[in-house]
N, C-alpha and C positions, 0 to 999 in steps of 0.2 A: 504494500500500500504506500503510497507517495507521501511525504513530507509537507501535512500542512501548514503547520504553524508559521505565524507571521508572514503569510505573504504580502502582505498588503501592499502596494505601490511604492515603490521607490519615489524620493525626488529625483528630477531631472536632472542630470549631471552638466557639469559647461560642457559643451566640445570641444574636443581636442584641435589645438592650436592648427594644424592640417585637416580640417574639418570642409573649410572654406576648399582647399584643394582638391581634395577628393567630390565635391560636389560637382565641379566641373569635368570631374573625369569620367570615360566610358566605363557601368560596371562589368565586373565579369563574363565573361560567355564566351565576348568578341573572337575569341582565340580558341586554341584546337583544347588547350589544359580546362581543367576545372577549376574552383579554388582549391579544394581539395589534395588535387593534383600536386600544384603550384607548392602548397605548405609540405608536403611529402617529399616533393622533390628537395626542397630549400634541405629541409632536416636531414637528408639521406646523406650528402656530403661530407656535414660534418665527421661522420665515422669514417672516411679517408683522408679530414683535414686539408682539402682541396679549398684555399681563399679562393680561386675565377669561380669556382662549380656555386659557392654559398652566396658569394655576392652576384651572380648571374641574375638571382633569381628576384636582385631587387631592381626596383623600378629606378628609373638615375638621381631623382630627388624622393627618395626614401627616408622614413623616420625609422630605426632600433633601435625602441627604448628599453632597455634590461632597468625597469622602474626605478629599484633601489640605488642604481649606478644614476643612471641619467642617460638623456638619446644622443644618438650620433644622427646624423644628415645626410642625403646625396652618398651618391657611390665612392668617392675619396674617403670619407670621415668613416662611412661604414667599410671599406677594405682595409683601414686604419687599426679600426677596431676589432676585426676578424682575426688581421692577421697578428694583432699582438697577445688574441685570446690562444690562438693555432699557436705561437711560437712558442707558447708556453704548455701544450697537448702532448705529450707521449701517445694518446688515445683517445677514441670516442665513441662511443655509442645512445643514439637517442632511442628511448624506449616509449613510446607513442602508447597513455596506460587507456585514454579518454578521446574519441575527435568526434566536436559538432562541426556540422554546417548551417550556417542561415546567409542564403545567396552569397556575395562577395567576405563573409567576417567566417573565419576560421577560429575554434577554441581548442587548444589542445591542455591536454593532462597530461605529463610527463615525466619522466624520471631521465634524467640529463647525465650518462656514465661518463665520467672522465678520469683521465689521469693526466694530470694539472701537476707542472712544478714536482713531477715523478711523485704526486698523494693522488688515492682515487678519493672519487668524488661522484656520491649520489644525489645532485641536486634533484627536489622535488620541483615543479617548475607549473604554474599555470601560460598559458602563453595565447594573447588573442592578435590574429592577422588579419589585415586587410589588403584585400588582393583587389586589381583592375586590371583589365588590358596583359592576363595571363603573368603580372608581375606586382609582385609586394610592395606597397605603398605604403603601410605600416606594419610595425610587428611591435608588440610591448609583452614583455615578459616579467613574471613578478614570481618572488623566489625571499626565500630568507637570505636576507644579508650578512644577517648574525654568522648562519651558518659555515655561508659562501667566504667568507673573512678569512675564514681559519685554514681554508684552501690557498689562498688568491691573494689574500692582501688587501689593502684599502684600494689598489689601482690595477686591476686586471686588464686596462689598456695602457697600449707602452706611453709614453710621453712624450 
């Protein structure tokens, strides 16, 4: 039986500062992937540590926000950021526990295997994407920081 308690209406939240951008953009379809597709494909890489193969899959002014970090921007800031989390990988494996779809916004449940700075590392990981035009437009990821710390440090991008 489903979980009723307290459903009742959220408030409205602001939009997201790229909100205004994505209104203008074509949603998903246009192209041969799904969003589905799109979010699987992004993830799969990572367990070869391929930065072209991860950041492909974003769109060229892209938001990745890893929440408790903060967002990177555009394909430079995000290949920046990729490749100072990869240079730091021994290993990876994304374990995909949870995926919704609702048209172009992707939710995944996840458990994020690394071996980071030669420590593994089981990040728990909510992750919501927004896809258009066959390419990741946003992705924001929300995780313990507390936890991720103890791995990574306070700057798991290089500087």
């Amino acid at each position: 039986m489903p979980h009723t308690a307290g459903t009742a209406a959220l408030p409205k939240q602001p939009e997201p500062e790229h909100a205004m951008l994505m209104s203008t953009m074509k949603p998903e379809g246009s192209g041969t992937l799904t969003a589905e597709e799109v979010v699987r494909g992004e993830l799969d890489p990572w367990s070869r540590l391929d930065v072209d193969e991860i950041v492909s899959f974003f769109a060229p002014d892209a938001v990745w926000d890893n929440v408790p970090i903060g967002p990177v921007t555009g394909h430079d800031e995000i290949r920046k950021a990729v490749a100072g989390w990869v240079s730091r990988m021994q290993s990876g494996n994304i374990e995909i526990l949870n995926l919704a779809v609702a048209g172009s916004v992707v939710l995944t449940e996840r458990i994020d295997h690394f071996v980071f700075d030669s420590h593994n590392h089981d990040a728990r990981v909510m992750g919501a994407f927004e896809v258009y035009e066959g390419k990741i437009a946003a992705w924001r990821d929300y995780f313990d920081m507390g936890a991720a710390r103890e791995v990574f440090g306070d700057k798991p991008y290089p500087a």
